[in-house]
DSSP file (Angstrom, degrees, kcal/mol; ACC not computed):
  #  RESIDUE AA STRUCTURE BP1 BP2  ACC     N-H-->O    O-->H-N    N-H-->O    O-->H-N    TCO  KAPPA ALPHA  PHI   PSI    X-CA   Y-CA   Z-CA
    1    1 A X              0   0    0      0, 0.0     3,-0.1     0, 0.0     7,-0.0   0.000 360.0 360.0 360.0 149.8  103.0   88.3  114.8
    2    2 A X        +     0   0    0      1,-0.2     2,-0.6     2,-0.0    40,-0.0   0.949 360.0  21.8 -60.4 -61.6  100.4   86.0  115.8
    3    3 A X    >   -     0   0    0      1,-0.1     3,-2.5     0, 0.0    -1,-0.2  -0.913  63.6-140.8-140.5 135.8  100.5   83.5  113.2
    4    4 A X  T 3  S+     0   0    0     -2,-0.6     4,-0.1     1,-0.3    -1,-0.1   0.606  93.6  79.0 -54.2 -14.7  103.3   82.4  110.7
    5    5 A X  T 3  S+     0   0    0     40,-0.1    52,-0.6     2,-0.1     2,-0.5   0.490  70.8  78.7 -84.0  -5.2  101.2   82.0  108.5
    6    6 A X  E <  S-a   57   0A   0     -3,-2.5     2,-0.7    50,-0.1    52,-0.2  -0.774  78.0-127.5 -93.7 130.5  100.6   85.7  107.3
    7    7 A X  E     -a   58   0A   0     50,-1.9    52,-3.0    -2,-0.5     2,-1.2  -0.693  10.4-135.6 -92.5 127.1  103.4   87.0  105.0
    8    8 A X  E     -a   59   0A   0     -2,-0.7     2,-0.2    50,-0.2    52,-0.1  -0.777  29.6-157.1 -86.7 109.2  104.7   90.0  106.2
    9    9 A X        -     0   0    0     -2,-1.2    52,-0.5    50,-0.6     2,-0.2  -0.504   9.4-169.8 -99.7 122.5  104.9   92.1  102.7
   10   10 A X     >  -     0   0    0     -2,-0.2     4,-1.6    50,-0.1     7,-0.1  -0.558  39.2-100.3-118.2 177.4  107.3   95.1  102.0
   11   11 A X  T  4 S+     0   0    0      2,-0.2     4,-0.1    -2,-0.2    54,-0.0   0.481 130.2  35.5 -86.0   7.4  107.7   97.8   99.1
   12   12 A X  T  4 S+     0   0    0      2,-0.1     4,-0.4     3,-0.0     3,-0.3   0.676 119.1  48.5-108.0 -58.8  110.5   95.8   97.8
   13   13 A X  T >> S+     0   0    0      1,-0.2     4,-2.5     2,-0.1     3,-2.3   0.807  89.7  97.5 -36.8 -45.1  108.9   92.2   98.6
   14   14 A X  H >X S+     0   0    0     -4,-1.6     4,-3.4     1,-0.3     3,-1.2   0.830  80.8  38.9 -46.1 -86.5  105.5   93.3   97.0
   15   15 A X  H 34>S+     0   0    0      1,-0.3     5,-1.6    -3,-0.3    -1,-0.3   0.754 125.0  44.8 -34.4 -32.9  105.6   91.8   93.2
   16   16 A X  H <45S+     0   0    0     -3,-2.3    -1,-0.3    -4,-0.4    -2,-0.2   0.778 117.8  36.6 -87.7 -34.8  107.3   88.7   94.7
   17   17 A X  H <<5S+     0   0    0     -4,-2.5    -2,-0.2    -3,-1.2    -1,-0.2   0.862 140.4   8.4 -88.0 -20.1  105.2   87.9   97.7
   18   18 A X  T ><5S+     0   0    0     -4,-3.4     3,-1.1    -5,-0.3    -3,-0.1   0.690 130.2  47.6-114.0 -59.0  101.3   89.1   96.2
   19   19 A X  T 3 5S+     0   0    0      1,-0.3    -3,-0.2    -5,-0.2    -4,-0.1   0.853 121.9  39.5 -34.7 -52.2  101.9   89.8   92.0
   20   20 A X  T 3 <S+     0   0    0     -5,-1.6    -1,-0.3    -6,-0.4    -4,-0.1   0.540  86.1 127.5 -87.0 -19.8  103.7   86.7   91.8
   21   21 A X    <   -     0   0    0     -3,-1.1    64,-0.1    -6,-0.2    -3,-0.1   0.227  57.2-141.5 -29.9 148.4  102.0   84.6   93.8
   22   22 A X  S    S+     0   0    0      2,-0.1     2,-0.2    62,-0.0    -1,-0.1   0.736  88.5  40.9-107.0  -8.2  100.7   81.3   92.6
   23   23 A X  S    S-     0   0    0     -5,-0.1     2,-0.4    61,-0.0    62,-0.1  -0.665  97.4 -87.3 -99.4 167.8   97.6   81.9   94.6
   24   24 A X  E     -b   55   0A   0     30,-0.6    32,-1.4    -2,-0.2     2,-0.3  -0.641  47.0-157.7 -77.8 129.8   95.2   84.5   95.3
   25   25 A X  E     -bC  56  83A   0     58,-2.1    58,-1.9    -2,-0.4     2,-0.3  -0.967  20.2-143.6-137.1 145.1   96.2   86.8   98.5
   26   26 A X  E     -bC  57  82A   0     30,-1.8    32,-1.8    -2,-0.3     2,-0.6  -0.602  24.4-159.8 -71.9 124.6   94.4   89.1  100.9
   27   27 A X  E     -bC  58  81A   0     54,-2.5    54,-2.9    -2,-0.3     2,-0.7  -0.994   5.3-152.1-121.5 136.0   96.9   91.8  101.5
   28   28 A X  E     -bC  59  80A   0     30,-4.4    32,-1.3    -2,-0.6     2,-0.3  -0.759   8.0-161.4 -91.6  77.5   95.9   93.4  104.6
   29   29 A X  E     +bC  60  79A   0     50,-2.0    50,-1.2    -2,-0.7    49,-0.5  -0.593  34.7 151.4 -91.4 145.4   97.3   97.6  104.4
   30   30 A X  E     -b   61   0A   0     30,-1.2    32,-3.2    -2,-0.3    33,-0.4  -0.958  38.6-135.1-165.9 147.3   97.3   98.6  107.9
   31   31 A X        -     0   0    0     -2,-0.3     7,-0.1    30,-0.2    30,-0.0  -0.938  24.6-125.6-124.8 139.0   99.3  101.3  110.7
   32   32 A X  S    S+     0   0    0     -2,-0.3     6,-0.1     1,-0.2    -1,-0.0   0.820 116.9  44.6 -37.0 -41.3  100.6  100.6  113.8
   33   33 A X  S    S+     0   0    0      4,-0.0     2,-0.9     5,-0.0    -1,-0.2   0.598  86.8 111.3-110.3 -12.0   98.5  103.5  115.2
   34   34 A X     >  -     0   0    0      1,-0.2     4,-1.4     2,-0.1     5,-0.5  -0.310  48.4-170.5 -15.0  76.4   95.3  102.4  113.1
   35   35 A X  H  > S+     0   0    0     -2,-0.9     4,-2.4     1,-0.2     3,-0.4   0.943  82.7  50.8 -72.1 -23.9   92.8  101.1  115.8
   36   36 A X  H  >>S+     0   0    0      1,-0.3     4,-2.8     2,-0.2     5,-0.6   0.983 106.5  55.4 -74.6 -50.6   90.3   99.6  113.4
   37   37 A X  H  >5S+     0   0    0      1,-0.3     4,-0.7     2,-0.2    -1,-0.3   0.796 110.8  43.9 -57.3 -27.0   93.1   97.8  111.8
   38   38 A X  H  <5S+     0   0    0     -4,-1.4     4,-0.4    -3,-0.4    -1,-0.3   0.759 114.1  53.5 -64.2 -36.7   94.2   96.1  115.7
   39   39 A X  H  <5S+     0   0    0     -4,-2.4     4,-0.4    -5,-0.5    -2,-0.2   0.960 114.3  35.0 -76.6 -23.4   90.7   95.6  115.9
   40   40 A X  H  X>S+     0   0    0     -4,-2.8     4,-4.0    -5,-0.3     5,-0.5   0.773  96.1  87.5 -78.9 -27.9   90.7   93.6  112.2
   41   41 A X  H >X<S+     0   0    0     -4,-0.7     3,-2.5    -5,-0.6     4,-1.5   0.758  88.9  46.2 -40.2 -94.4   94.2   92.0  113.1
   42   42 A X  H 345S+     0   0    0     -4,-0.4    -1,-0.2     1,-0.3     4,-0.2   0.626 111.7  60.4 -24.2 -36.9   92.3   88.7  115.1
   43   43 A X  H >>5S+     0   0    0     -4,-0.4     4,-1.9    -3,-0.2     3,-0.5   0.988 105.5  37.6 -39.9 -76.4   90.2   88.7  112.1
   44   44 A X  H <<5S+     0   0    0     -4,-4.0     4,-0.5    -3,-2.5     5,-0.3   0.899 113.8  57.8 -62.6 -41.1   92.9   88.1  109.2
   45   45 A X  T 3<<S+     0   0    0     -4,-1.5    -1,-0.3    -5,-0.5    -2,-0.2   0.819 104.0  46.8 -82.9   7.5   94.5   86.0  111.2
   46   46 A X  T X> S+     0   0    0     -3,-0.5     4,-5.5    -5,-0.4     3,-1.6   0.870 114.7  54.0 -81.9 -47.9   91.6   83.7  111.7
   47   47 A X  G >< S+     0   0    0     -4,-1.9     3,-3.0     1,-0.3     2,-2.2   0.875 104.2  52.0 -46.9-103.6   91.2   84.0  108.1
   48   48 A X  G 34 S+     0   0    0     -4,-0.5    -1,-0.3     1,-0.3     9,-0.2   0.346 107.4  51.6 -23.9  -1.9   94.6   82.9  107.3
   49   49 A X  G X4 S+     0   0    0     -2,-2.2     3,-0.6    -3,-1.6    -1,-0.3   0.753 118.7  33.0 -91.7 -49.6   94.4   79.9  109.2
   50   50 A X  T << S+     0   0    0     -4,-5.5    -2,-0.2    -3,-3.0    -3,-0.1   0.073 124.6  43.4-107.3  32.5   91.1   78.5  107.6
   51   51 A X  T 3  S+     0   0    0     -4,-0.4    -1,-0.4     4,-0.2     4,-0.3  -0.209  78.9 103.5-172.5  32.9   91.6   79.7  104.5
   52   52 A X  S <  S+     0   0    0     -3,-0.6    -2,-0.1     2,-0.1     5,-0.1   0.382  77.0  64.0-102.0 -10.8   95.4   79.0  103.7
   53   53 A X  S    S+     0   0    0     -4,-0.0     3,-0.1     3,-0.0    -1,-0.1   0.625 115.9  29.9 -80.5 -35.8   94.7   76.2  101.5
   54   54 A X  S    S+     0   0    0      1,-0.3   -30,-0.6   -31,-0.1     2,-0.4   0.760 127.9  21.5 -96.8 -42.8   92.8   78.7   99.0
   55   55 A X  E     - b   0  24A   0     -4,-0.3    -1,-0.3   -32,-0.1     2,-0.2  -0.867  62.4-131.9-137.8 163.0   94.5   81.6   99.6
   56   56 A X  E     - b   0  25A   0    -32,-1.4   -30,-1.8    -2,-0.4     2,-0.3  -0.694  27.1-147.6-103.7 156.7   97.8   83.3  100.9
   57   57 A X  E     -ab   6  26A   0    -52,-0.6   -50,-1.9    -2,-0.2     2,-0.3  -0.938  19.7-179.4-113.2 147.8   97.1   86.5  103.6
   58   58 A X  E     -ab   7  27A   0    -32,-1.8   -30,-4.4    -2,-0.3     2,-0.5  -0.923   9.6-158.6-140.3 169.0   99.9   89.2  103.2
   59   59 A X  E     -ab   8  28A   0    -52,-3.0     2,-0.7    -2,-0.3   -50,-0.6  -0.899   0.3-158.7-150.0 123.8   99.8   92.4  105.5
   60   60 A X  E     - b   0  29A   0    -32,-1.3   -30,-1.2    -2,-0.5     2,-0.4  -0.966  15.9-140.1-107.7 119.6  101.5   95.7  104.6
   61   61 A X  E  >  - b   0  30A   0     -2,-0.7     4,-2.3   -52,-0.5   -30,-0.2  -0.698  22.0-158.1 -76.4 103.9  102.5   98.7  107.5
   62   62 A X  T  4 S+     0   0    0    -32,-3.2   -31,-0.1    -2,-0.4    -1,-0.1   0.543  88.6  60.9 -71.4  -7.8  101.5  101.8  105.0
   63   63 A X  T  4 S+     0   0    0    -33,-0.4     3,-0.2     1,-0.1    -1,-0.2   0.913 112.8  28.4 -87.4 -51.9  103.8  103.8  107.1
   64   64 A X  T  4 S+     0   0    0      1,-0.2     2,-0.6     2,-0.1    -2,-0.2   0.837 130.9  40.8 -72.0 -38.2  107.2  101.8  106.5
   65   65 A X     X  +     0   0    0     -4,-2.3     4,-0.7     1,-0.1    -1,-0.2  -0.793  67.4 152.9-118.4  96.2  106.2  100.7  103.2
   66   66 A X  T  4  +     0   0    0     -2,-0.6     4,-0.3    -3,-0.2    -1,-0.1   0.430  62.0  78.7-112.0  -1.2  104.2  104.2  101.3
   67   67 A X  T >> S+     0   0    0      1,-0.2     4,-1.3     2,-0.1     3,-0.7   0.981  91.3  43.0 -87.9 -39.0  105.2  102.9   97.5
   68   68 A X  H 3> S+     0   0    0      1,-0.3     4,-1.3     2,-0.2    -1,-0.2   0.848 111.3  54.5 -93.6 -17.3  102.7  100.3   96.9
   69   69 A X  H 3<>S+     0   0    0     -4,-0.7     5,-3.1     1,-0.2    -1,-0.3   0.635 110.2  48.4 -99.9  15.9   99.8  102.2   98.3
   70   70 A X  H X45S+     0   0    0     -3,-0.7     3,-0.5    -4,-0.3    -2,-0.2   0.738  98.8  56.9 -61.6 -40.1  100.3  104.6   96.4
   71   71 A X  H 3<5S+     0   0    0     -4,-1.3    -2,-0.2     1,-0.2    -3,-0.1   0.800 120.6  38.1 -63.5 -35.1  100.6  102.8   93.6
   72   72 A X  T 3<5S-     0   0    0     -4,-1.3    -1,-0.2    -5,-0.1     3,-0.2   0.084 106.7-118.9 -91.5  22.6   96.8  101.6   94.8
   73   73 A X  T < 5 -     0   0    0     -3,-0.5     2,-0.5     1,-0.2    -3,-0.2   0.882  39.5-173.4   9.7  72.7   95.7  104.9   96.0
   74   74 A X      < +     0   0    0     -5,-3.1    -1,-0.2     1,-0.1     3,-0.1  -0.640  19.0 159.2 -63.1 117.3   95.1  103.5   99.8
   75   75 A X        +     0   0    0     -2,-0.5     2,-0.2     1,-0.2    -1,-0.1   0.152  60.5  40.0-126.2  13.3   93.5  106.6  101.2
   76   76 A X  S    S-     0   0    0     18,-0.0     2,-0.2     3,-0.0    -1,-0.2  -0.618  82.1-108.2-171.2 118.3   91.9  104.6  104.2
   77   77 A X  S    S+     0   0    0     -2,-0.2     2,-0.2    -3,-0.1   -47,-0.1  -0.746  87.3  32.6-112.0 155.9   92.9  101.9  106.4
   78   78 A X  S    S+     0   0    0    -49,-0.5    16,-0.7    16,-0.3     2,-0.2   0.695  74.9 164.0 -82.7 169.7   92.6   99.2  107.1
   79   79 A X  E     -CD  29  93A   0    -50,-1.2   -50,-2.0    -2,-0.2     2,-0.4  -0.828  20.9-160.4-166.1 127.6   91.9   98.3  103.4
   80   80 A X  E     -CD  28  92A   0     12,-2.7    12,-2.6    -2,-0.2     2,-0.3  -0.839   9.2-174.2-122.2 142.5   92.1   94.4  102.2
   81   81 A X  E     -CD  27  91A   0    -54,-2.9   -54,-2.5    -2,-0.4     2,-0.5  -0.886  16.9-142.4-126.0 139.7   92.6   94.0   98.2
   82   82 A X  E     -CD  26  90A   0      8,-3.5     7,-2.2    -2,-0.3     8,-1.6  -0.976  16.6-155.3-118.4 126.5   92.5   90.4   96.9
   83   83 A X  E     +CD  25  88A   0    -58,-1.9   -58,-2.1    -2,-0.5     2,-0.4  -0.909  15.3 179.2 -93.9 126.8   94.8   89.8   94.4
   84   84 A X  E >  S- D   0  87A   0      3,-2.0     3,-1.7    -2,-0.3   -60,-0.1  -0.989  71.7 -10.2-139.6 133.6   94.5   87.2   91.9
   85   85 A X  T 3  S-     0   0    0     -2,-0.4     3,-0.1     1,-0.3   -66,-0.1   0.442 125.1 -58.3  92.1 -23.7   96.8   86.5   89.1
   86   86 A X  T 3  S+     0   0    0      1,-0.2    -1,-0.3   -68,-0.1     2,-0.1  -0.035 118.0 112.6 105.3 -28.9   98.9   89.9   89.8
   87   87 A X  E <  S-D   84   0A   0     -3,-1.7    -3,-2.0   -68,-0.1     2,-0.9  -0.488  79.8-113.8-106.4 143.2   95.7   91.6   89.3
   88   88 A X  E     +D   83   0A   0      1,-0.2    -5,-0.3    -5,-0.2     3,-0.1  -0.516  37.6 175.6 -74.2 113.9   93.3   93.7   91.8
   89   89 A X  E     -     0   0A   0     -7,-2.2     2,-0.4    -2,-0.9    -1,-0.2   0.946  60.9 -38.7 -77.1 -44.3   90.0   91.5   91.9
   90   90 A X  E     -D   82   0A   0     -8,-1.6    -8,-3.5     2,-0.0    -1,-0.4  -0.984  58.7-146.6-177.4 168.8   88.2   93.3   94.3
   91   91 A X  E     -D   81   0A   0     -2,-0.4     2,-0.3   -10,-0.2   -10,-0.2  -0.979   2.7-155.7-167.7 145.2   88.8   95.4   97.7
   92   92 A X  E     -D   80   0A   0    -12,-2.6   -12,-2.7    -2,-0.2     2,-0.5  -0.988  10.6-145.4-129.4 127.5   87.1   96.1  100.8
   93   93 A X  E     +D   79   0A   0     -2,-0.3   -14,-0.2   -14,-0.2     2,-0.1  -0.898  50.1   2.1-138.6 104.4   87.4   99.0  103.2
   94   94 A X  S    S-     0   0    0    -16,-0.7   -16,-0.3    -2,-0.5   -14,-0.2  -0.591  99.7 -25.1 108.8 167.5   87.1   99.6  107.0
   95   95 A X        -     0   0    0     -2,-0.1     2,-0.3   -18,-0.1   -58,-0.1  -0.144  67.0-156.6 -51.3 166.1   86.5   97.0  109.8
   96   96 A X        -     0   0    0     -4,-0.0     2,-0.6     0, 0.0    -1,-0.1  -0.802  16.4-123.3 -65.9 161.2   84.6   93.8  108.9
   97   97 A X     >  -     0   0    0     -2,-0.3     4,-1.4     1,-0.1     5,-0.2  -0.974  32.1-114.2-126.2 149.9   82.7   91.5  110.4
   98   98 A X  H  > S+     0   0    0     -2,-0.6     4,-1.5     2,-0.2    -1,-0.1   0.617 108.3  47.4 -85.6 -30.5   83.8   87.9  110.1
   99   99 A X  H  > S+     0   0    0      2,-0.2     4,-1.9     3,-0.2    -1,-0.2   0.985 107.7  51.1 -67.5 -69.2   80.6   86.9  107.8
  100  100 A X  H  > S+     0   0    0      2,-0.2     4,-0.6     1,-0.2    -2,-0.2   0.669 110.9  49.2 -65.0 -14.3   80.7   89.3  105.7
  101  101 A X  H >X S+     0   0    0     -4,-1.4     3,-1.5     2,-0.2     4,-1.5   0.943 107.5  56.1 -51.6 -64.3   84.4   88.7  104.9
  102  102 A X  H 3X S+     0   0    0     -4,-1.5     4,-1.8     1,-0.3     3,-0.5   0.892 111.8  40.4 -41.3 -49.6   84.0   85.2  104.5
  103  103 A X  H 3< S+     0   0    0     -4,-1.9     4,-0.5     1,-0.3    -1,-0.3   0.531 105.8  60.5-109.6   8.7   81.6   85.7  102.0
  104  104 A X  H << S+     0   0    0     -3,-1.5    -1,-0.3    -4,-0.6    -2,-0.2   0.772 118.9  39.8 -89.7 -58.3   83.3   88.7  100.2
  105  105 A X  H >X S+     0   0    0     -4,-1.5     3,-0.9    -3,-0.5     4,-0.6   0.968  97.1  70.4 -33.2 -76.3   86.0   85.9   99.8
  106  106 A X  T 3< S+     0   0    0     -4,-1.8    -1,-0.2     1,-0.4    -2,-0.2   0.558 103.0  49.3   4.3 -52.6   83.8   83.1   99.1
  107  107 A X  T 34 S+     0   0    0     -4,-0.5    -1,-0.4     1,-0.2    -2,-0.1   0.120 112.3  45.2 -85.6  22.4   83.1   84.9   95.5
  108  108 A X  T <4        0   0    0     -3,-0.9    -2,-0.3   -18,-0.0    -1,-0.2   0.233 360.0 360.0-150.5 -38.2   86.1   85.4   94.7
  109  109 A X     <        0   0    0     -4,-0.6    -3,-0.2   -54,-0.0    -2,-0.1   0.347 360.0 360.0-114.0 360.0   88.2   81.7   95.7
């Protein structure tokens, strides 16, 4: 992974690393064979760099780990959920563009 700063997030890690959280975190659900999600990858991790003070980034492989988006009914990747609290604040679906992310955060942190 690019940068250390992204927690890589399982279906056993899940409650600990986003529910439990003392911040609010982007979790990033994503496939290997996903091209829009490689194409988003360079994204998040820009995000997690300037935006680690507000928030934690977490990134899930829907293939390895298939209980917790289930649990969210992911039916289309990529698909980034901000968690705040334990709780779903809001979720966004498909590539992005670096603006509109920001500011999709931005109301939310």
């Amino acid at each position: 992974m690019a940068n250390d700063t992204i927690i890589e997030t399982s279906d056993t890690s899940f409650e600990q690393d986003v529910l439990r959280a003392d911040k609010p975190v982007l979790v990033d659900f994503w496939a290997g064979w996903c091209v829009p999600c490689k194409q988003l990858s360079p994204l998040i991790d820009e995000i997690a760099s300037e935006y680690g003070s507000k928030l934690a980034v977490a990134k899930l492989d829907v293939d390895k780990n298939p209980a917790v988006p289930t649990n969210y009914a992911i039916r289309s990747i990529p698909t980034l959920i901000l968690f705040k609290g334990g709780k779903v604040v809001d979720q966004i679906i498909g590539n992005q563009r670096k603006d509109d992310l920001k500011r999709f955060l931005d109301s939310h942190v």
